[in-house]
Every structure is written in C-alpha cells, then in structure tokens.
C-alpha positions in Angstrom: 105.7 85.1 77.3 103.8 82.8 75.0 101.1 80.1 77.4 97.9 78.0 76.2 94.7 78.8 77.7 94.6 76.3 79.9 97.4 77.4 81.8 96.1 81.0 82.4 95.2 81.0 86.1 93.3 84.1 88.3 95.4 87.3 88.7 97.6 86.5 85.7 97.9 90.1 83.2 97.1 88.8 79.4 97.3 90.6 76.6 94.1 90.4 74.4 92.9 93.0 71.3 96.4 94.9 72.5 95.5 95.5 75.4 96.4 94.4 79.3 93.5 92.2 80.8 93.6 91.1 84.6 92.5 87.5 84.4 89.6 87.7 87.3 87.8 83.9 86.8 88.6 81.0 84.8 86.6 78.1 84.1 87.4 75.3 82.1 84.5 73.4 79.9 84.7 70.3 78.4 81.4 70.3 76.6 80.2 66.5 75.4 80.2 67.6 71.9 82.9 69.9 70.1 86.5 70.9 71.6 87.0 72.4 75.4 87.6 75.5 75.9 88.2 78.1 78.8 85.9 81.0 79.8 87.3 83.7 81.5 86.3 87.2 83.3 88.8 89.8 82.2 89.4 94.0 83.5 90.8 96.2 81.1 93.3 96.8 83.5 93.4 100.6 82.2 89.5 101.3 81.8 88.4 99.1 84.3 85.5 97.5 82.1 85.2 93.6 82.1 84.4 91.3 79.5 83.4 87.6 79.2 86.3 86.1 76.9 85.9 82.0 75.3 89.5 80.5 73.8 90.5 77.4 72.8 92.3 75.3 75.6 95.1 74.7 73.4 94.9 78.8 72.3 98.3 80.2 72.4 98.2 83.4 74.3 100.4 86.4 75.6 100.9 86.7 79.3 102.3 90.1 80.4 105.7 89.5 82.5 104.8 92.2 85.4 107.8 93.4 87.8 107.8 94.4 91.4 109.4 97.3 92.9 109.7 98.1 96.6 109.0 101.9 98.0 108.3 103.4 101.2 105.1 105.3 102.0 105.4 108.8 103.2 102.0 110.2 103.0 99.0 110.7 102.3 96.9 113.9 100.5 93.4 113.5 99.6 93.1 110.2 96.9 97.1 110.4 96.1 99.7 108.3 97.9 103.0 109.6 97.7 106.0 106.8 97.4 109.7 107.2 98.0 112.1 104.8 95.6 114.7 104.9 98.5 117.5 104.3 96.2 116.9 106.8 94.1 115.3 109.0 96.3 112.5 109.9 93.3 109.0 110.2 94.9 106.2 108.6 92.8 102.2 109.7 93.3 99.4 106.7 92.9 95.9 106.6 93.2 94.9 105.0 96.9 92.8 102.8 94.3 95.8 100.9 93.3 95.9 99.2 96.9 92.6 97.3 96.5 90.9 99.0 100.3 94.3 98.2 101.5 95.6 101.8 102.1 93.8 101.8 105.6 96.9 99.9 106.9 99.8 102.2 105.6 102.0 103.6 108.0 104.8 106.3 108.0 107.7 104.7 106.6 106.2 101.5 105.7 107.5 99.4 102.8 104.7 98.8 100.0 104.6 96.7 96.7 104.3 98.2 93.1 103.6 96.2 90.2 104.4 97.3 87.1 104.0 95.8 83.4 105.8 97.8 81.1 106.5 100.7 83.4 102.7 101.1 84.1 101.9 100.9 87.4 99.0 98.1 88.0 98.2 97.6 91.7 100.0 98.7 94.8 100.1 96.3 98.0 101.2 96.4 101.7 103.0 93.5 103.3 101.2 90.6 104.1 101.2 91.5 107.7 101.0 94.3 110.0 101.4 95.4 113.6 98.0 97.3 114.4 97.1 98.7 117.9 93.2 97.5 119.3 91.2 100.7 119.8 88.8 99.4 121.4 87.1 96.2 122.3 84.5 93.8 124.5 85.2 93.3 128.1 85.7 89.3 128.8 82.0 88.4 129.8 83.0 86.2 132.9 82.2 82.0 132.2 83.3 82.3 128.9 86.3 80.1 127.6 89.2 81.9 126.4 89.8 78.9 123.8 87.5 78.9 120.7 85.7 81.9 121.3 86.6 85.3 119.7 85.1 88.7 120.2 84.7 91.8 117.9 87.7 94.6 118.0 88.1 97.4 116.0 91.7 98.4 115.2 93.5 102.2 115.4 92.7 102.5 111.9 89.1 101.6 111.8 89.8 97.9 110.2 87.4 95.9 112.1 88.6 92.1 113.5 87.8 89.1 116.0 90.4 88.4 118.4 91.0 85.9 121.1 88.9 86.9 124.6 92.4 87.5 126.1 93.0 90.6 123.9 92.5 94.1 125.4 92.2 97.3 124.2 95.4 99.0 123.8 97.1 95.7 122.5 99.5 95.2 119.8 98.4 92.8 117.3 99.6 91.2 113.9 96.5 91.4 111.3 97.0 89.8 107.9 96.0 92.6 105.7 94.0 90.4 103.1 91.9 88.3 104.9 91.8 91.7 107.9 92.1 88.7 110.4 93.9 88.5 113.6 97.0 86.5 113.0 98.8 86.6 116.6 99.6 88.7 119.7 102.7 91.1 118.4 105.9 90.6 120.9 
C-alpha cells in the first residue's frame, strides 16, 4: 500500500532501500524557506540499526500491510518462547525479544499476538490486560486516606505496581501490561 509522507504515523512498517523499517518518531517541518518535509527515526526491523530518514511531505511511500495471528503460549526454555497455532496444532519458537519486556506476564495457556509482514514474524504481544496476583505489599499506615493515595506492590511475577491502600497481598488484580499499571480489583 502506496501513502505520502505525511501520512506515515509511529509504529507504521515502511519499506525504504528494500528493506522493512519500523517508523519510531516523526516530525513534520515546515521550514520558512523551501518545501516541508518529514523527519523520521526508522529500525531496520531485521538488524535492529536506526537511521535518521528526511522525505518530501508529498513523497509517495510503501507501507508494509502486517497481519496478526493469535497463538497460545506453552512455555518457556531459556530466550525461546514456544507458541501453539491451535488450529493447526504447529508449534512456532520466537525470541522472548519479540514481546518488547513483555514476556514477564505470559501465562500457561495464555493467548498472545504475532505480527507478521510477509510471513516474518515482527513483534509478539500479550493482551492488553492481565490477572496478576500481589506478592507482596505495604501494610495501610493507619490516618491515611484510602482515596487518592497509592502504595508500591510488587506482582507474582516481579512486575512492580502502585495500587489503591485497600489492596493486600495475596490479591487478584488486573494490570494493563503496557503502561504495568493497576487497572482494577479482578472479580
């Protein structure tokens, strides 16, 4: 698919010198003299290397059309992830890397994310939200309000977040996986 520069946003996959670029920053510049024209941070999404990239605004470029496919995680060995397509049954092995830090929250059985431009797999991610146990956490210090005020807890898996002063260790909690903030007491 064919898009002008200026319509390139963060996270879009372009193809540049043939080959797949993650777009990481854009900024648009309309300089007083001479045509605008949009600088963007780009990873060679195979290397890893960046580069500093200037078009045109009205540059015609080619964005990569990625698809996603659902799997379930089964485990774990070392750096590798092992994946399950559960309608084919075919298991897949990915770099941990692919989930971003985000592998800290999979769970047996869990269903997880893959993108994929052109049957390469790009990144890997977890839902959006998750049911995580508190390990452990403050005591409520007694005079404090239980509205506004939050207090450090570190989650079964490690993940560090602030929860209301009502929370106790041993609770079940819904942590949004990107931000690793508490969402909501889980039912």
């Amino acid at each position: 698919m064919s898009k002008i520069a200026n319509d390139i946003r963060v996270g879009n996959i372009i193809v540049h010198q043939n080959k797949l670029w993650r777009v990481l920053k854009t900024e648009h510049v309309k300089p007083g003299k001479g045509g605008a024209f949009c600088q963007m941070e780009l990873k060679d999404i195979k290397v890893g290397t960046k580069a500093n990239e200037r078009f045109r605004s009205s540059e015609q470029m080619d964005v990569a059309i990625f698809e996603e496919q659902e799997m379930q995680y089964l485990f774990t060995t070392g750096d590798t992830i092992t994946l399950m397509d559960n309608t084919t049954y075919e298991q897949t092995e990915i770099n941990k890397e692919l989930f971003g830090g985000n592998d800290i929250f999979l769970k047996d059985g869990m269903k997880v994310t893959l993108e994929l431009v052109q049957g390469d797999i790009l990144a890997a991610k977890v839902p959006l939200h998750v049911t995580a146990e508190i390990a452990e956490t403050e005591a409520v210090v007694k005079g404090q309000t239980a509205s506004g005020s939050n207090k450090p807890a570190i989650l079964d898996n490690g993940v560090r977040v602030m929860v209301p002063q009502f929370i106790n260790a041993g609770d079940k909690v819904i942590v949004h996986t990107e931000e690793r903030t508490y969402v909501k007491r889980a039912e």
